[in-house]
C-alpha positions as CSV (number, residue, x, y, z in Angstrom):
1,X,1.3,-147.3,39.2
2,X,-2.8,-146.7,38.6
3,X,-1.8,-143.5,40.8
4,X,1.1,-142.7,38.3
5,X,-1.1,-143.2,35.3
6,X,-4.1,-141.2,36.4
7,X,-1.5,-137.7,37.1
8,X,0.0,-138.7,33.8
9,X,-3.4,-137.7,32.2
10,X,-4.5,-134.8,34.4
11,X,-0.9,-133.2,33.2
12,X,-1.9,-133.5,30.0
13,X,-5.3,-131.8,30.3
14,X,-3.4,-128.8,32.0
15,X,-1.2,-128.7,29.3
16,X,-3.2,-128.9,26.4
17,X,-6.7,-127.2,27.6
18,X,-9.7,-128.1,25.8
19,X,-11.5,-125.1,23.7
20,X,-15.2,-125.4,22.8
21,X,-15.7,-123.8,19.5
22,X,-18.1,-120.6,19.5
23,X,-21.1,-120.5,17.5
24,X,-23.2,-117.4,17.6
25,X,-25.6,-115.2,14.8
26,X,-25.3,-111.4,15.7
27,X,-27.5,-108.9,15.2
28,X,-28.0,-109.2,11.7
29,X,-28.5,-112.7,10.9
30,X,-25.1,-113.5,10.2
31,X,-23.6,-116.7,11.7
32,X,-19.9,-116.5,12.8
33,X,-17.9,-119.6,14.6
34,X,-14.7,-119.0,16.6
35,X,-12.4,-121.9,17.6
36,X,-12.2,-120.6,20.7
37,X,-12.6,-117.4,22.6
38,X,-11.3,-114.2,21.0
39,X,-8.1,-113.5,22.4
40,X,-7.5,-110.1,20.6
41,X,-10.5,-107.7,20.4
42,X,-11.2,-104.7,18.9
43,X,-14.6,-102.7,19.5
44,X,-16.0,-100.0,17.4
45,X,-17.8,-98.3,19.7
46,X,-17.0,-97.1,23.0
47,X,-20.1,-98.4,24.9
48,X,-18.9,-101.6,23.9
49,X,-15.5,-101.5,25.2
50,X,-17.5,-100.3,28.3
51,X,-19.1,-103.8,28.6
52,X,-15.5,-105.6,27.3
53,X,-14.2,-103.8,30.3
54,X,-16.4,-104.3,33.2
55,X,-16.4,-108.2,32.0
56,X,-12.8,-108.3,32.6
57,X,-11.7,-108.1,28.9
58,X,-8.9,-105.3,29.5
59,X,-6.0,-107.9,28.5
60,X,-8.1,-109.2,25.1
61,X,-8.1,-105.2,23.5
62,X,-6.1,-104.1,21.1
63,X,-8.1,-101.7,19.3
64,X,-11.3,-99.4,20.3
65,X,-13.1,-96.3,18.9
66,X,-12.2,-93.0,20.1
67,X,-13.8,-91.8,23.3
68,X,-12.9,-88.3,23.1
69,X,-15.2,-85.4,23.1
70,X,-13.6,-83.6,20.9
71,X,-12.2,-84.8,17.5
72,X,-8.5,-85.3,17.2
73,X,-5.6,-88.0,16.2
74,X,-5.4,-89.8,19.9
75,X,-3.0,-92.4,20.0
76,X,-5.0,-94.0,22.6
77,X,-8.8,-93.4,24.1
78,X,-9.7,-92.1,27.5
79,X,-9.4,-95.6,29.0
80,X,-5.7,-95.8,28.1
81,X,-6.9,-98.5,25.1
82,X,-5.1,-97.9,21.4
83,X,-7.1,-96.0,18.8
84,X,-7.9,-97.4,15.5
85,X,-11.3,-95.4,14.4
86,X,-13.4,-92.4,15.4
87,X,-16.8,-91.5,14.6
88,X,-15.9,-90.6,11.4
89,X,-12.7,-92.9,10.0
90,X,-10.8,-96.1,10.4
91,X,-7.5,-96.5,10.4
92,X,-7.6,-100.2,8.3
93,X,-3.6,-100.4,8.4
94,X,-3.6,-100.2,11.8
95,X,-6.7,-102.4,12.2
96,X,-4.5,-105.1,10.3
97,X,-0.9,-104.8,11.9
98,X,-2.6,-105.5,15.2
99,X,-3.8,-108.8,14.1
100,X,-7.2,-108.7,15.9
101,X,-9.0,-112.2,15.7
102,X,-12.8,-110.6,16.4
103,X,-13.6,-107.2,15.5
104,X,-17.3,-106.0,17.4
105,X,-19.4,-103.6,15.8
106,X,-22.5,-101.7,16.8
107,X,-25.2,-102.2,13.7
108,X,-26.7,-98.6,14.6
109,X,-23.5,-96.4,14.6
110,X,-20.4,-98.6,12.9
111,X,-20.8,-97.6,9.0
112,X,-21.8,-100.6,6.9
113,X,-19.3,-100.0,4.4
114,X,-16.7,-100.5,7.4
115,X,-17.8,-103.4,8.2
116,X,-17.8,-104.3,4.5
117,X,-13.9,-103.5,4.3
118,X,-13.1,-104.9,7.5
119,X,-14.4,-108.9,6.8
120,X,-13.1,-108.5,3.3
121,X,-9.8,-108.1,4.8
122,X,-10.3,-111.3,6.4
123,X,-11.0,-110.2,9.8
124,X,-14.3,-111.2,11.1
125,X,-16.7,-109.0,12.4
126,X,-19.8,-109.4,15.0
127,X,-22.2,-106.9,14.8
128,X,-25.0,-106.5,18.2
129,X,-27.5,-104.2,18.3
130,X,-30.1,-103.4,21.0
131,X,-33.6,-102.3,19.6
132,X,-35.3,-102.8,23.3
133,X,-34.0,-102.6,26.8
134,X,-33.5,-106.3,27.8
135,X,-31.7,-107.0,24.2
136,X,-28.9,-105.3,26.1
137,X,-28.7,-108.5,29.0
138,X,-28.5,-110.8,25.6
139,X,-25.4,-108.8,24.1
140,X,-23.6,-108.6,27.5
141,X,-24.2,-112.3,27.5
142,X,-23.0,-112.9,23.7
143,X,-19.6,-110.2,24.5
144,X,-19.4,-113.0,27.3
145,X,-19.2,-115.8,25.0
146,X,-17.2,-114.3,22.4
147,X,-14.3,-113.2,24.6
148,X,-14.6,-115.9,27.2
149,X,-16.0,-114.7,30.3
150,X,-19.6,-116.2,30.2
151,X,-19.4,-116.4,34.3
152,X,-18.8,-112.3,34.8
153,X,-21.7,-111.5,31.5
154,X,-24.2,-114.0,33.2
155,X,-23.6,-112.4,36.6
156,X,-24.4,-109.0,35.0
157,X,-27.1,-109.9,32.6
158,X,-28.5,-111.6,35.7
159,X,-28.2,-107.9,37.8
160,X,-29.4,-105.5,34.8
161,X,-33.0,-107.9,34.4
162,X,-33.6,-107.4,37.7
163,X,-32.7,-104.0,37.9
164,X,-34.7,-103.3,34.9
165,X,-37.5,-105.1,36.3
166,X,-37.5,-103.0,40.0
167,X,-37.7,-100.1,37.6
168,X,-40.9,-101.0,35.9
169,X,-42.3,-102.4,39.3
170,X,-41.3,-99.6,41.3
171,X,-41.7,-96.1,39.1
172,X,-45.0,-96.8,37.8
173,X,-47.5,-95.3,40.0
174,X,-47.9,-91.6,39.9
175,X,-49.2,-88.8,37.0
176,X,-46.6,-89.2,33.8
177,X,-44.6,-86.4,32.8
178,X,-44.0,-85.8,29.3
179,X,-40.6,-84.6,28.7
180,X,-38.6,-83.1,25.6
181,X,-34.9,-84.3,25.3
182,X,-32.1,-81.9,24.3
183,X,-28.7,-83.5,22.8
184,X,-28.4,-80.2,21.0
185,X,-29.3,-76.8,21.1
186,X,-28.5,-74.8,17.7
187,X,-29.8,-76.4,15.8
188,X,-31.9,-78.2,18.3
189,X,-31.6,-82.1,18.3
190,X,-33.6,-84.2,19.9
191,X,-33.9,-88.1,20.2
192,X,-36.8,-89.8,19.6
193,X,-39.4,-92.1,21.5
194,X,-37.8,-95.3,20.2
195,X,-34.9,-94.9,21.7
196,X,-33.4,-96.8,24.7
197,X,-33.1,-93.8,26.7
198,X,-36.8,-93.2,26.0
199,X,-37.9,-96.4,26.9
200,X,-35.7,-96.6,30.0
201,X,-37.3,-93.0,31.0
202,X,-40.6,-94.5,30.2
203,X,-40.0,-96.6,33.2
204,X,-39.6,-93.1,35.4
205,X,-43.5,-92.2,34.2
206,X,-42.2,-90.3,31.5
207,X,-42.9,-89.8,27.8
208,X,-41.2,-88.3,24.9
209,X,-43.0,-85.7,23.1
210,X,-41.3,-86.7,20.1
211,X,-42.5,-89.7,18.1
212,X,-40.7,-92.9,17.2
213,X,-39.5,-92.5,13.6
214,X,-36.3,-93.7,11.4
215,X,-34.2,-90.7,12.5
216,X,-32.4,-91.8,15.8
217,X,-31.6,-88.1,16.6
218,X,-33.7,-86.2,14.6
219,X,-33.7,-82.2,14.1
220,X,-36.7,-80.7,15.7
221,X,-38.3,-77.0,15.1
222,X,-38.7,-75.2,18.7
223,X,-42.0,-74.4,17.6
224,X,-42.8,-78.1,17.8
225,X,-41.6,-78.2,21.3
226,X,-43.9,-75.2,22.2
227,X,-46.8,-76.6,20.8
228,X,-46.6,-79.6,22.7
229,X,-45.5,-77.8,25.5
230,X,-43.9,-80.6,27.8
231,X,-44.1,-80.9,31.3
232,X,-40.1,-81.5,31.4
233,X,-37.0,-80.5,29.4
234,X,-33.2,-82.0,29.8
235,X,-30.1,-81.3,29.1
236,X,-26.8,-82.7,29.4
237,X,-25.1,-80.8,32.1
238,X,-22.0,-79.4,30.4
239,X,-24.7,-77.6,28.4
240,X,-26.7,-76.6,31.7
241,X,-26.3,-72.9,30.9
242,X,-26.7,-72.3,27.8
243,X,-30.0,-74.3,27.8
244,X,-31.3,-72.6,30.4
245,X,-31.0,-69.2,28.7
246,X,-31.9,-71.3,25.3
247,X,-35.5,-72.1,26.8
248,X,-35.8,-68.7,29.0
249,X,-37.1,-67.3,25.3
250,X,-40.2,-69.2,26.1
251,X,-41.4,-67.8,29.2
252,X,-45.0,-69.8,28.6
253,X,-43.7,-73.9,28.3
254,X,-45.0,-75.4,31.5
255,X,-41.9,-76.6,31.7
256,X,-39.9,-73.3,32.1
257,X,-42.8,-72.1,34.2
258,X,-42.5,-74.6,37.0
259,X,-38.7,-74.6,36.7
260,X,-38.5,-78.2,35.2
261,X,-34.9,-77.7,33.4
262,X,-33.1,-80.5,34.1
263,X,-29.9,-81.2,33.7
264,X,-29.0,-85.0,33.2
265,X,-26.0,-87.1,33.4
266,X,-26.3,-87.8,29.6
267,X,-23.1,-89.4,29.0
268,X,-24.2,-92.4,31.3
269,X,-27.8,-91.8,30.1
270,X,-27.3,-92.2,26.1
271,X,-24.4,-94.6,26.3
272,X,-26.3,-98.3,27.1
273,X,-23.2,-100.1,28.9
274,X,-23.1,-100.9,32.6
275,X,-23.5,-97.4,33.9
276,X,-27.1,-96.6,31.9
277,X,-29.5,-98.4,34.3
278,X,-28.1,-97.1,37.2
279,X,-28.1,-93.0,35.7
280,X,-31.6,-93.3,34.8
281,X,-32.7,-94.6,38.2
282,X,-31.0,-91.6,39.7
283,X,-33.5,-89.4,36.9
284,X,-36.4,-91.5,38.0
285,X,-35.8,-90.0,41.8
286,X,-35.5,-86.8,40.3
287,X,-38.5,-86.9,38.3
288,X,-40.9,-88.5,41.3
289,X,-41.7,-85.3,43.3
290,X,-42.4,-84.0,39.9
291,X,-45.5,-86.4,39.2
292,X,-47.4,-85.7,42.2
293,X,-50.8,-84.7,42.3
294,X,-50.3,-81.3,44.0
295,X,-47.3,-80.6,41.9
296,X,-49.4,-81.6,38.7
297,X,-52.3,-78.9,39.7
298,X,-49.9,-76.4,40.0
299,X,-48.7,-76.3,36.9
């Protein structure tokens, strides 16, 4: 009978789980409380759909960004997910027949006024942000929370401190490059030394000739570049040609002198999901003969 009893009240555990309500602020101070984990998703920027993804997410998304490189109306983004904004729009009919319970948004790209709309339709919206490296553990460990996979995001957040922390160990020694990054040619874009990509390349020994400012990817003048002369400049490699030819104008940078046109894996650099660690620890071995002593004196 005390047998009997006991089964009677596992069954009833298994049949009616228990949810802890979710209690998190995001990124800009706002408080938001789920009764349980989101169960329909949509991400507004495709480096977080990355992370969704690689938590184990898939089944929780109904709506991303666009992924595409080029602009266009996609039904559905390169990871076979449906499509309810792009960089520039959002679709808020769609947004609303898909019912999503949690909308994510990325405080430095998703427009404010979207974000406005979109919680004043009654949906509610968590907004992370990364402004230094190991903020990006914390949101893989809040994207965890919020769609109930806290065991894969502490597993990861775990794996990307210690990866970040072999980087700063392990790349330090040896001369520092500084380096000028291309994301655009004409006119010529750069990105600043603020960013996450320049802060994970500082890890490599190398610094941004361009200083931190309130212009993530600000426009520079070549002449700037010349001046400062840098010991490196990259490119992403679809623009690998072009670029090359671009800088050949300046036969007197160090950096076309010594043949220091690189050409980077940019997509995986610029993008900070699970693949960004691992892309710039491929450009720190790049970079290392580069920062020897005799190479140095040669240039």
């Amino acid at each position: 009978m005390r047998n009997s009893f006991l089964c009677f009240f596992c069954g009833l555990f298994l049949v009616f789980p228990a949810h802890a309500a979710i209690t998190l602020a995001d990124a800009d101070g706002n408080r938001i409380v789920l009764p349980q984990a989101a169960q329909r998703l949509v991400s507004l920027a495709p480096h977080l759909t990355d992370l969704l993804l690689t938590l184990g997410a898939r089944q929780q998304i109904v709506g991303v960004s666009d992924d595409h490189e080029s602009r266009g109306a996609y039904a559905k983004s390169l990871t076979g997910l449906p499509v309810v904004s792009d960089a520039a729009s959002i679709n808020y009919e769609k947004l609303l027949a898909i019912k999503p319970d949690l909308v994510i948004a990325w405080g430095s790209g998703t427009p404010r006024n979207w974000i406005a709309q979109i919680r004043h339709l009654g949906i509610p919206v968590f907004v992370v942000d990364a402004t230094h490296l190991l903020d990006l553990a914390a949101q893989i460990e809040q994207l965890g929370m919020l769609s109930g996979h806290e065991k894969a995001a502490g597993q990861q957040a775990s794996a990307f401190r210690q990866r970040l922390s072999y980087l700063q160990q392990h790349y330090q020694r040896g001369l520092r490059l500084r380096y000028f990054y291309q994301i655009w040619s004409q006119p010529l874009y750069s990105l600043h030394a603020g960013h996450l990509l320049s802060q994970a390349l500082a890890l490599c020994g190398a610094d941004n000739i361009v200083a931190a400012g309130p212009v993530m990817a600000p426009l520079i003048n070549p002449e700037f570049v010349v001046a400062a002369n840098p010991d490196v400049i990259m490119f992403g490699a679809a623009d690998a040609a072009d670029s090359r030819v671009y800088w050949s104008r300046f036969p007197g940078l160090q950096a076309v002198s010594a043949r220091h046109l690189l050409a980077v894996d940019d997509k995986r650099l610029t993008r900070p999901g699970p693949d960004m660690l691992p892309a710039v620890e491929a450009l720190c071995v790049q970079l290392a003969p580069w920062r020897t002593a005799s190479d140095k004196k040669s240039r």
